[in-house]
Biopython code that builds the backbone (N, CA, C, O; Angstrom):
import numpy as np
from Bio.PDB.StructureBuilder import StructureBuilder

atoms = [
    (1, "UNK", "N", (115.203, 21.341, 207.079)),
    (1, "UNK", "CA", (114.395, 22.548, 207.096)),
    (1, "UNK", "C", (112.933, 22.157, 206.934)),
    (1, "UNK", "O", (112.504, 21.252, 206.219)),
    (2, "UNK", "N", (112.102, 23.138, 207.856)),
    (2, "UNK", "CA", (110.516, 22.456, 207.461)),
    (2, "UNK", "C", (109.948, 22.752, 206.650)),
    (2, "UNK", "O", (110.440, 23.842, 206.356)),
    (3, "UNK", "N", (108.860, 22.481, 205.719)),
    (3, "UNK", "CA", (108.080, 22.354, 204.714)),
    (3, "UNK", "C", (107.682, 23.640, 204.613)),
    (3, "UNK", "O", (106.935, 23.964, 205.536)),
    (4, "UNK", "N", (107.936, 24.594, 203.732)),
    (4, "UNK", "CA", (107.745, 25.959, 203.095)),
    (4, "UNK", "C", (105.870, 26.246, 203.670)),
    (4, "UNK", "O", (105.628, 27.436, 203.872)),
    (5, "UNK", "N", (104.840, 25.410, 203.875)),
    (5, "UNK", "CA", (103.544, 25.250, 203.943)),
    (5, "UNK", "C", (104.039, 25.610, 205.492)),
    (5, "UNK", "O", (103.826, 26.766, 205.860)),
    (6, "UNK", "N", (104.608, 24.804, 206.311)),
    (6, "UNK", "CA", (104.734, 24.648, 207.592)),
    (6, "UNK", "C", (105.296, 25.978, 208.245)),
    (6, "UNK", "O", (104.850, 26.668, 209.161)),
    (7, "UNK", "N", (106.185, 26.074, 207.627)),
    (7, "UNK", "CA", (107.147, 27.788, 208.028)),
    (7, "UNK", "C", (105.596, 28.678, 207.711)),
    (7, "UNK", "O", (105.074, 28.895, 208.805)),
    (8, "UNK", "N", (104.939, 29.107, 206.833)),
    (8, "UNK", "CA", (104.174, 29.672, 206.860)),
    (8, "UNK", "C", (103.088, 29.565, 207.999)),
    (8, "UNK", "O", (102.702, 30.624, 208.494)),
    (9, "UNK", "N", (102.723, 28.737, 208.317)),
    (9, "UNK", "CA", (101.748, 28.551, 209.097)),
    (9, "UNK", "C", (102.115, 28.894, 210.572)),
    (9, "UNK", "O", (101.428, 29.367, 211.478)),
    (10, "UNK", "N", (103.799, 28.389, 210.506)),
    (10, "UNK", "CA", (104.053, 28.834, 211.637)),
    (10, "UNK", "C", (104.663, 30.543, 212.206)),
    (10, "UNK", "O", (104.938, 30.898, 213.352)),
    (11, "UNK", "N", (104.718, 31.300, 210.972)),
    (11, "UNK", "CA", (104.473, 32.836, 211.175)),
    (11, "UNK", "C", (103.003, 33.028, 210.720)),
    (11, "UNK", "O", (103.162, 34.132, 210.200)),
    (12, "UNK", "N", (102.058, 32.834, 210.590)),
    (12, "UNK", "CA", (100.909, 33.186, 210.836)),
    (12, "UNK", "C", (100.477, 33.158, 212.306)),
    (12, "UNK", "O", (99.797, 34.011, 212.877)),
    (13, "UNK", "N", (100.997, 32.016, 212.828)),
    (13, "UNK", "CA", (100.517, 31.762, 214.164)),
    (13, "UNK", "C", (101.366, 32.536, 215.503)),
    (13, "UNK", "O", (100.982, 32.898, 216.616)),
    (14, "UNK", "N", (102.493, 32.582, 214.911)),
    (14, "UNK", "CA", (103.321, 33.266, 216.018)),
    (14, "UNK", "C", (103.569, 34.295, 215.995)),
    (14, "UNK", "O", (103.706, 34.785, 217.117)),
    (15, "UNK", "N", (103.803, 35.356, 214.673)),
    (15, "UNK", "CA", (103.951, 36.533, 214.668)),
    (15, "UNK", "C", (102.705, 37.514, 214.485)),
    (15, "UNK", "O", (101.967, 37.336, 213.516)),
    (16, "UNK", "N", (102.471, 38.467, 215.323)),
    (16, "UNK", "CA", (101.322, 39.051, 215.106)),
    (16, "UNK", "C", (102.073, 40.352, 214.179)),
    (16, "UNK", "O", (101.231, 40.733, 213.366)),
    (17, "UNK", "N", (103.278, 41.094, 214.045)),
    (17, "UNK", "CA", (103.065, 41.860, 212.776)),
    (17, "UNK", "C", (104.759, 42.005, 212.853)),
    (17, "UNK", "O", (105.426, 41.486, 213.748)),
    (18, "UNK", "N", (105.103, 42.499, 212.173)),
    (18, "UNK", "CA", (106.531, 42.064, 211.377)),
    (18, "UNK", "C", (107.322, 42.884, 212.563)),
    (18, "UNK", "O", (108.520, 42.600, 212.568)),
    (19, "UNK", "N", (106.952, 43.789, 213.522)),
    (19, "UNK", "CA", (108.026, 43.915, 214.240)),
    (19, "UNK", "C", (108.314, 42.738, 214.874)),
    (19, "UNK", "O", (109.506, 42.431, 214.846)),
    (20, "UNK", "N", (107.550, 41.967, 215.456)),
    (20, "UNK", "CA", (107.773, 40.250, 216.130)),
    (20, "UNK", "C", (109.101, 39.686, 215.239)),
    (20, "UNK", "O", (110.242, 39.478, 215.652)),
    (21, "UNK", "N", (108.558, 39.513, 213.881)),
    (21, "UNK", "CA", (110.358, 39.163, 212.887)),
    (21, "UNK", "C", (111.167, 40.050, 213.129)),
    (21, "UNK", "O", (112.319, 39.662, 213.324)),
    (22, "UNK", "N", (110.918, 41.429, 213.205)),
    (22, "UNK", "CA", (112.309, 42.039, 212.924)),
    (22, "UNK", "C", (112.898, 41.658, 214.954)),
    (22, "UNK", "O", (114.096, 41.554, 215.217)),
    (23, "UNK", "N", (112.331, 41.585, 215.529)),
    (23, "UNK", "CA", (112.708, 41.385, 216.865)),
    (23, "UNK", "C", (113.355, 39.912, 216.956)),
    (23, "UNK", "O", (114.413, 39.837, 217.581)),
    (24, "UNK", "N", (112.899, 38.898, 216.473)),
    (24, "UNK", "CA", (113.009, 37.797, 216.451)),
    (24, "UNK", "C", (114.522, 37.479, 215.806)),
    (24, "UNK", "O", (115.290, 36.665, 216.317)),
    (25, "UNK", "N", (114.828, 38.262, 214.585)),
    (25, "UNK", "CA", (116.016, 37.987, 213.485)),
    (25, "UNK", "C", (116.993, 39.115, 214.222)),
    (25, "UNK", "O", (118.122, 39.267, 213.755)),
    (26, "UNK", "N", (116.577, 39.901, 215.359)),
    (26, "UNK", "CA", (117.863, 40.605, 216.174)),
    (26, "UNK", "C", (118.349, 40.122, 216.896)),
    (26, "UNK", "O", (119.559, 40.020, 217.095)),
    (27, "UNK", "N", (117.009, 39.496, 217.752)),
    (27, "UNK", "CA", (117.789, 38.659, 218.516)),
    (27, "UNK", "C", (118.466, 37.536, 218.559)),
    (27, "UNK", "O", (119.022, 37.215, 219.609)),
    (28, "UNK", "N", (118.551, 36.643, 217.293)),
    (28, "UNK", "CA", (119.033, 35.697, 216.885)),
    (28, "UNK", "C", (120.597, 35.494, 216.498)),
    (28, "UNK", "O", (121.527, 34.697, 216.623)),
    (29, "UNK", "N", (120.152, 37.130, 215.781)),
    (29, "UNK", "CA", (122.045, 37.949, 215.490)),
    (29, "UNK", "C", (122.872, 38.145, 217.147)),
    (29, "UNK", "O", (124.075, 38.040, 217.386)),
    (30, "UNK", "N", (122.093, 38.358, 217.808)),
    (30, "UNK", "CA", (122.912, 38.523, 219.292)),
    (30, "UNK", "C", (122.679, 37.909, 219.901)),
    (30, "UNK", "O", (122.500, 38.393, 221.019)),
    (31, "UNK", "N", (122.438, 36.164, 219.766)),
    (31, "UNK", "CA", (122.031, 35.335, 221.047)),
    (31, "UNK", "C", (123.079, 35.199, 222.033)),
    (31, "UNK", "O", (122.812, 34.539, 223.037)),
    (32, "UNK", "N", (124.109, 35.660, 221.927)),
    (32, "UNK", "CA", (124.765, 35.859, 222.963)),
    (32, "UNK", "C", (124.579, 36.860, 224.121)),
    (32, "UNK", "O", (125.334, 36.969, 225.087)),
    (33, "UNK", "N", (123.759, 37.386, 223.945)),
    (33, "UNK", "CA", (123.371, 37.767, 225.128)),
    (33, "UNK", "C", (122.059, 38.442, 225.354)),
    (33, "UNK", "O", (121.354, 38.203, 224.373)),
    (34, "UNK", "N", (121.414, 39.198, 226.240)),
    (34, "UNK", "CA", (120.610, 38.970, 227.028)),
    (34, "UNK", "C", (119.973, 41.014, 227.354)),
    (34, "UNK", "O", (120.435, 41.729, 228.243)),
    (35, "UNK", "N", (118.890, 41.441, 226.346)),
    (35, "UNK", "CA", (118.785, 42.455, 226.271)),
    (35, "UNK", "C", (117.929, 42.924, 227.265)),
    (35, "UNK", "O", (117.180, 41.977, 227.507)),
    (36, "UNK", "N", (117.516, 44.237, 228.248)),
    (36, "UNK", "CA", (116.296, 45.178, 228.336)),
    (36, "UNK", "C", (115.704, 45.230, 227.315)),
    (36, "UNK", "O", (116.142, 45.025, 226.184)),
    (37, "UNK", "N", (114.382, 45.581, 227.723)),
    (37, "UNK", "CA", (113.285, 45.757, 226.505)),
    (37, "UNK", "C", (113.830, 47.126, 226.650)),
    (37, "UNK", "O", (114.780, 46.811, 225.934)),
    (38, "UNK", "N", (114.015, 48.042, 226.859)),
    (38, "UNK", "CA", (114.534, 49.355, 226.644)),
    (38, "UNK", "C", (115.631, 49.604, 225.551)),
    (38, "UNK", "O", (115.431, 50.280, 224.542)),
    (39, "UNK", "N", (116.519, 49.137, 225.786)),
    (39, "UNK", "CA", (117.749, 48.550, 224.791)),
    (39, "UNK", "C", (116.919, 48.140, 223.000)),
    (39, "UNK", "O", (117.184, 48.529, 221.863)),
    (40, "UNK", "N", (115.880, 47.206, 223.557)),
    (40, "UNK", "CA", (115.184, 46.756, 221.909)),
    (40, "UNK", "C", (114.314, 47.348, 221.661)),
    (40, "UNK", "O", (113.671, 46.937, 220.695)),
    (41, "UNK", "N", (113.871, 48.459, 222.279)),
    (41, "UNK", "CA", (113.338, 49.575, 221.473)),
    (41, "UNK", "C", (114.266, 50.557, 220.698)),
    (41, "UNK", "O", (114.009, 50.681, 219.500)),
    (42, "UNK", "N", (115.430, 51.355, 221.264)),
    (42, "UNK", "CA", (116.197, 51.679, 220.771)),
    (42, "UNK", "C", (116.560, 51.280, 218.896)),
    (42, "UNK", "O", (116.409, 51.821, 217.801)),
    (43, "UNK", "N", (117.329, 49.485, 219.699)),
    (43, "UNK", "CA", (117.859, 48.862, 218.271)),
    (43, "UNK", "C", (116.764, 49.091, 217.277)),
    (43, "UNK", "O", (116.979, 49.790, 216.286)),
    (44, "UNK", "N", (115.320, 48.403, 217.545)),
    (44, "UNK", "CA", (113.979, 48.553, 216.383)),
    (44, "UNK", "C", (114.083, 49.985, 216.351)),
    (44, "UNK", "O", (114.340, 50.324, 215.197)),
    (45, "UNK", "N", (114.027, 50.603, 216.836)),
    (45, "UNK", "CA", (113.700, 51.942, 216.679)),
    (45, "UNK", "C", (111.959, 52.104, 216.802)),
    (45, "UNK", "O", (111.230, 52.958, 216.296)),
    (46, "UNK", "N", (111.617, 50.932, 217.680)),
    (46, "UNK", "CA", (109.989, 50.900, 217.619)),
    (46, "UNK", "C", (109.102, 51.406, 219.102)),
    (46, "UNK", "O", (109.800, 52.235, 219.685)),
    (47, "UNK", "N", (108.389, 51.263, 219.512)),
    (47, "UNK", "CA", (108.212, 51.809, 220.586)),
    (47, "UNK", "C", (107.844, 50.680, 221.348)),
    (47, "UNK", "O", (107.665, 49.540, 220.919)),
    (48, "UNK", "N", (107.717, 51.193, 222.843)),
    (48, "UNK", "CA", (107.696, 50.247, 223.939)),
    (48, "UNK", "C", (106.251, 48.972, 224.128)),
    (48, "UNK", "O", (106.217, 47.887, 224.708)),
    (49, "UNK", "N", (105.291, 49.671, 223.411)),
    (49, "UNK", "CA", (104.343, 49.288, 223.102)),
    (49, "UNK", "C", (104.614, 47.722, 222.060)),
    (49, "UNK", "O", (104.341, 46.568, 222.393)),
    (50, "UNK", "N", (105.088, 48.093, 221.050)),
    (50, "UNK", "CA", (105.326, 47.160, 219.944)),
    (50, "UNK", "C", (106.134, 46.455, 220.583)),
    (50, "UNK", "O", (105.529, 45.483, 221.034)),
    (51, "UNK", "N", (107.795, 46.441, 221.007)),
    (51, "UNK", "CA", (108.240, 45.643, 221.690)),
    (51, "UNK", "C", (107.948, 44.889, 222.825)),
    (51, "UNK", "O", (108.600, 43.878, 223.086)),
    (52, "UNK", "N", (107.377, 45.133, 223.262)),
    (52, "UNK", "CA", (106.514, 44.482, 224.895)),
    (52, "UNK", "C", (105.843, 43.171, 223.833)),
    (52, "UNK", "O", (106.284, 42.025, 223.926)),
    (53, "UNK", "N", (104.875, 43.494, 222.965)),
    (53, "UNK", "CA", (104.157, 43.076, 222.686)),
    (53, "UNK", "C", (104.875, 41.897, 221.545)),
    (53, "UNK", "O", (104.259, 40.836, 221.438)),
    (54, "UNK", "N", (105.863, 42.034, 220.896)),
    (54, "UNK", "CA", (106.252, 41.308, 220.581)),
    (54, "UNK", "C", (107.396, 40.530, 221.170)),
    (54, "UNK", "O", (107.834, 39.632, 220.450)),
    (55, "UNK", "N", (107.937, 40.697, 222.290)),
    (55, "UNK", "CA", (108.349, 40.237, 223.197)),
    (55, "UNK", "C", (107.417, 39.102, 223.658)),
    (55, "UNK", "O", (107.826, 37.951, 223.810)),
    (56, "UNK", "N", (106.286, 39.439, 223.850)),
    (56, "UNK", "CA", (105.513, 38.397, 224.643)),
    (56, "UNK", "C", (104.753, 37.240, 223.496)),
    (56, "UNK", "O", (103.944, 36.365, 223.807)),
    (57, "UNK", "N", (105.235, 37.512, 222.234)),
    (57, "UNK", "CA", (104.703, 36.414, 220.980)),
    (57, "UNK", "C", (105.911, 35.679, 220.947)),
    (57, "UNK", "O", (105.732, 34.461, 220.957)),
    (58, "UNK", "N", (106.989, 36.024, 220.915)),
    (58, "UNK", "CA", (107.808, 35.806, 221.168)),
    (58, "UNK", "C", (107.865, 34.444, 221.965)),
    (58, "UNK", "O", (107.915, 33.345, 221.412)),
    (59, "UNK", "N", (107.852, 34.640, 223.287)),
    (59, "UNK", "CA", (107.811, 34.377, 224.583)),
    (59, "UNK", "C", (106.566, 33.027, 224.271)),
    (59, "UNK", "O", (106.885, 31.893, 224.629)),
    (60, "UNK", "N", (105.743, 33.158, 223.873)),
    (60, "UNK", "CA", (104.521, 32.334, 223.940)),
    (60, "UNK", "C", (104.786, 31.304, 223.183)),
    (60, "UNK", "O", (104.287, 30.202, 223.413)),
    (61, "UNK", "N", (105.869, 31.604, 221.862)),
    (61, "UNK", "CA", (106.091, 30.710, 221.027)),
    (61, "UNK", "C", (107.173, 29.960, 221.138)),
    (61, "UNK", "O", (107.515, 29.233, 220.206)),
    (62, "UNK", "N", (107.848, 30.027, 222.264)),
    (62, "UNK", "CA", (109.054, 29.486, 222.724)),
    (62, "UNK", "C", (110.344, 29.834, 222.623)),
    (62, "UNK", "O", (111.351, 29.323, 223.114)),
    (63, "UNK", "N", (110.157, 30.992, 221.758)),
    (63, "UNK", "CA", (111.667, 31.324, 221.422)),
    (63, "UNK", "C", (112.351, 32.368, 221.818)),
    (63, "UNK", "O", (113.322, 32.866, 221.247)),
    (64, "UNK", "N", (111.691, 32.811, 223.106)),
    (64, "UNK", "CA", (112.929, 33.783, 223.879)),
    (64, "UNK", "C", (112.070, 33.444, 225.368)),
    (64, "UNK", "O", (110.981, 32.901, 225.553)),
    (65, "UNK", "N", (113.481, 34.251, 226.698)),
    (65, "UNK", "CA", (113.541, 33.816, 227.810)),
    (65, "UNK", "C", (113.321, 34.776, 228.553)),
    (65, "UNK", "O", (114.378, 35.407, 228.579)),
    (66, "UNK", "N", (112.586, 35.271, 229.176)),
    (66, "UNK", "CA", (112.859, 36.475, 230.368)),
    (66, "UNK", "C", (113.910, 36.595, 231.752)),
    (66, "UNK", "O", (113.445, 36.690, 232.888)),
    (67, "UNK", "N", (115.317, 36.576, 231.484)),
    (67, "UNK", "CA", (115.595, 36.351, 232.359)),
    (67, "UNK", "C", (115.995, 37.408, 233.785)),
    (67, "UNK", "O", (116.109, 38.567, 233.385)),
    (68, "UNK", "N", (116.199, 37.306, 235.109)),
    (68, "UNK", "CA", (115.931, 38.074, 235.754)),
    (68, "UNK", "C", (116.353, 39.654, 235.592)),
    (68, "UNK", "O", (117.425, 39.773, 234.999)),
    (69, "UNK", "N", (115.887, 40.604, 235.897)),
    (69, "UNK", "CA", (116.042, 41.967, 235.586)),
    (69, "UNK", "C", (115.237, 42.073, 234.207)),
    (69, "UNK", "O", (115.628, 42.849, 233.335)),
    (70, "UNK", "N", (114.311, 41.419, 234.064)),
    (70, "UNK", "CA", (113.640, 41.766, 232.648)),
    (70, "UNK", "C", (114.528, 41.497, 231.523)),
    (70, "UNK", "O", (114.296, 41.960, 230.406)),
    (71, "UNK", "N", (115.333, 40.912, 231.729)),
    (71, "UNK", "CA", (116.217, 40.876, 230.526)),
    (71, "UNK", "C", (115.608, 39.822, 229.040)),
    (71, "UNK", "O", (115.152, 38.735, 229.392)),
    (72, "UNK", "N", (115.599, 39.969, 228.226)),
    (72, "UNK", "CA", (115.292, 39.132, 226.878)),
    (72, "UNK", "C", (116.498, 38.695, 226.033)),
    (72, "UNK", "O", (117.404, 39.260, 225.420)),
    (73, "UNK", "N", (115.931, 36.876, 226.384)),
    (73, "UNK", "CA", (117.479, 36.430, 225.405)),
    (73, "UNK", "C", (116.333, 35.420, 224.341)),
    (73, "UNK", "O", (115.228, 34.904, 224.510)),
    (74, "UNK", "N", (117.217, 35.501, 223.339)),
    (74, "UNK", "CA", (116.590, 34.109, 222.178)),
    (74, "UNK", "C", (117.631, 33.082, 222.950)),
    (74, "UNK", "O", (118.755, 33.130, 223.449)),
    (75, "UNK", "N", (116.291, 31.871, 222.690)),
    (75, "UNK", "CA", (116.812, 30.914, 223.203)),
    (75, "UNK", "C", (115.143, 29.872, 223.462)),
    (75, "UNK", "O", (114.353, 29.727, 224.395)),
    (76, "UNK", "N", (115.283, 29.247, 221.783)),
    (76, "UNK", "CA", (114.530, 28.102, 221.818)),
    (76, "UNK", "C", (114.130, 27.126, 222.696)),
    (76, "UNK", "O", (114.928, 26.220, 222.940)),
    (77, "UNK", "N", (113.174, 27.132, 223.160)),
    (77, "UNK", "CA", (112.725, 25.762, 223.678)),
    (77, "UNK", "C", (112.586, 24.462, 223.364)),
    (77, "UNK", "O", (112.093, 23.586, 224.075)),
    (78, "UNK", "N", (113.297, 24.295, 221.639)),
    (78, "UNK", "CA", (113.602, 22.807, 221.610)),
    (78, "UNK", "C", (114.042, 23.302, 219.952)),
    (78, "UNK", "O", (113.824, 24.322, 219.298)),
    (79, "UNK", "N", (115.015, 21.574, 219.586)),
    (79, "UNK", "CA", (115.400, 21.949, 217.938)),
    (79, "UNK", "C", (114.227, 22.628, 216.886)),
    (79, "UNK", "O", (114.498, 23.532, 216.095)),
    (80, "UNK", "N", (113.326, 22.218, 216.986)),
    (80, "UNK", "CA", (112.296, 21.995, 216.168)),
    (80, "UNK", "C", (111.829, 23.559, 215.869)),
    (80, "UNK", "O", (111.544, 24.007, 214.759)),
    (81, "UNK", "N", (111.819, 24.358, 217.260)),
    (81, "UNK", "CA", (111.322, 25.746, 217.344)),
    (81, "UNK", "C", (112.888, 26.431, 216.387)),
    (81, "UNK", "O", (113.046, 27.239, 215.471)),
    (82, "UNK", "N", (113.468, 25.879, 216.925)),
    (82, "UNK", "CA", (115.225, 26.308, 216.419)),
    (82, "UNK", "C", (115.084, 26.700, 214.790)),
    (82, "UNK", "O", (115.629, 27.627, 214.191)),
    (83, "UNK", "N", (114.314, 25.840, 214.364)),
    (83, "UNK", "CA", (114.518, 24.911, 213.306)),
    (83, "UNK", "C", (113.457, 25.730, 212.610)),
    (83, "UNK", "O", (113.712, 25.887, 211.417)),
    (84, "UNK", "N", (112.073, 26.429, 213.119)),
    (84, "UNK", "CA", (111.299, 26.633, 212.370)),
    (84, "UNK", "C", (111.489, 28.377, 212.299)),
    (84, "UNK", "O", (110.933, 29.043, 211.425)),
    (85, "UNK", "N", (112.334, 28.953, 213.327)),
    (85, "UNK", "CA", (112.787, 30.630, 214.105)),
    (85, "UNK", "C", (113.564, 30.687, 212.352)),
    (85, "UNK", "O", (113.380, 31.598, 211.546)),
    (86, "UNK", "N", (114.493, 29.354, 212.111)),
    (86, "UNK", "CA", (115.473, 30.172, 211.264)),
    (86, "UNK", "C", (115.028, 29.926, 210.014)),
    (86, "UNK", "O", (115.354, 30.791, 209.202)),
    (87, "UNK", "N", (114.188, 28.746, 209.463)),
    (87, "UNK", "CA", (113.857, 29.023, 208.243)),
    (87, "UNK", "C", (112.256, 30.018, 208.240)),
    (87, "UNK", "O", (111.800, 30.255, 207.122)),
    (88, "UNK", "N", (111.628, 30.450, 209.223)),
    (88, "UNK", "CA", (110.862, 31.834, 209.144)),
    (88, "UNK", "C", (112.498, 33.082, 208.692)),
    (88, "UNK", "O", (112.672, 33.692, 207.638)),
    (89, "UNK", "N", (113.417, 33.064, 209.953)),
    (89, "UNK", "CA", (114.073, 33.898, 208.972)),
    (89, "UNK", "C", (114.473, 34.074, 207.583)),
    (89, "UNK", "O", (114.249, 34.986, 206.788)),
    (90, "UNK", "N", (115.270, 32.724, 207.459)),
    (90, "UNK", "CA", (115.324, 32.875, 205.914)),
    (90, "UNK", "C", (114.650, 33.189, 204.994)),
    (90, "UNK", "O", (115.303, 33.689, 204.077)),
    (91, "UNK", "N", (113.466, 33.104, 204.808)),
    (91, "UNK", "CA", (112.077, 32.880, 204.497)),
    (91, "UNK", "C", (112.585, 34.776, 204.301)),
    (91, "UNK", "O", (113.312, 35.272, 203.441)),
    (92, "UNK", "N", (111.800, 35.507, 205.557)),
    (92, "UNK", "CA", (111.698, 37.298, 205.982)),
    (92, "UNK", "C", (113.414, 37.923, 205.229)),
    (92, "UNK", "O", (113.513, 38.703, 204.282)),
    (93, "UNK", "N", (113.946, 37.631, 205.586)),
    (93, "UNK", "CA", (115.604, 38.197, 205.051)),
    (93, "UNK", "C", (115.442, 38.713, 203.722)),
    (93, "UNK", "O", (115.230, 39.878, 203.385)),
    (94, "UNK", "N", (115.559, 37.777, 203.074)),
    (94, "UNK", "CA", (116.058, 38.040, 201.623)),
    (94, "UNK", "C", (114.232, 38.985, 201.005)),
    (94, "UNK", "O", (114.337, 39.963, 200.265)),
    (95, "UNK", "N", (112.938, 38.545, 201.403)),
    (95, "UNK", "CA", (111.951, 39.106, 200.475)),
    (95, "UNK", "C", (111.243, 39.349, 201.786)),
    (95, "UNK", "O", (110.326, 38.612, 202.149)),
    (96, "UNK", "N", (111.809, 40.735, 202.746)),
    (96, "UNK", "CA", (110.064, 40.964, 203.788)),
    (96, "UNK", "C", (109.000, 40.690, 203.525)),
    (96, "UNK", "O", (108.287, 40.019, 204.271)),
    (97, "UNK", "N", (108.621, 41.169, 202.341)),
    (97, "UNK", "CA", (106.696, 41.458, 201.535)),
    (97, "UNK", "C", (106.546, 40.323, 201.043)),
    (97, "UNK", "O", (105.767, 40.244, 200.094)),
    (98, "UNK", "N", (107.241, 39.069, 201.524)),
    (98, "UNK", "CA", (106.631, 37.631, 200.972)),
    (98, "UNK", "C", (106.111, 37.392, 202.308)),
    (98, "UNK", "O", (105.422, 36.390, 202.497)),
    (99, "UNK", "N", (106.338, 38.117, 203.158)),
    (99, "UNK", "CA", (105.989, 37.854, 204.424)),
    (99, "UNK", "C", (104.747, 38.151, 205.034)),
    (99, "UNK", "O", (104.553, 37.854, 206.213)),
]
sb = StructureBuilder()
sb.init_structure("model")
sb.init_model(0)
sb.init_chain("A")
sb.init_seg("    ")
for serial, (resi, resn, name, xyz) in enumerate(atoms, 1):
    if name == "N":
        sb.init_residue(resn, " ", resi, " ")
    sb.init_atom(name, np.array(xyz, "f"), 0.0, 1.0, " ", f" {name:<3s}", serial, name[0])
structure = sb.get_structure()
């Protein structure tokens, strides 16, 4: 797991506001498959605006895929991102407002 300093730095840099985590730790629960952004507004219950937008931090940071039909899957671009997606989760899970 990476360095508690490092996980931080690396949700400073990748998440611009906690719907990005809560999007990030859904899709992680369902990497089996492969959502509409329509669909993950619903689940957040957030609007199309926020999801787009964290879709695309997402996206920038390596850890989800657009695949054809607009679809959004998690799915790291290497261990390391793997590695830093789940101890940011762990991290958000148990205490949001440490976040």
């Amino acid at each position: 797991m990476p360095a508690k300093q490092e996980v931080s730095s690396f949700i400073r840099s990748t998440f611009r506001s906690v719907w990005a985590l809560e999007l990030l730790c859904f899709l992680k629960k369902h990497r089996d498959r492969a959502w509409p952004q329509r669909e993950l507004v619903v689940a957040l219950r957030g609007s199309d605006l926020v999801v787009s937008q964290s879709v695309d931090s997402l996206l920038a940071a390596g850890l989800v895929v657009i695949e054809p039909g607009q679809l959004v899957r998690y799915q790291p671009t290497s261990d390391a991102v793997e590695k830093h997606a789940g101890a940011a989760e762990s991290l958000y899970a148990p205490r949001p407002d440490a976040v």
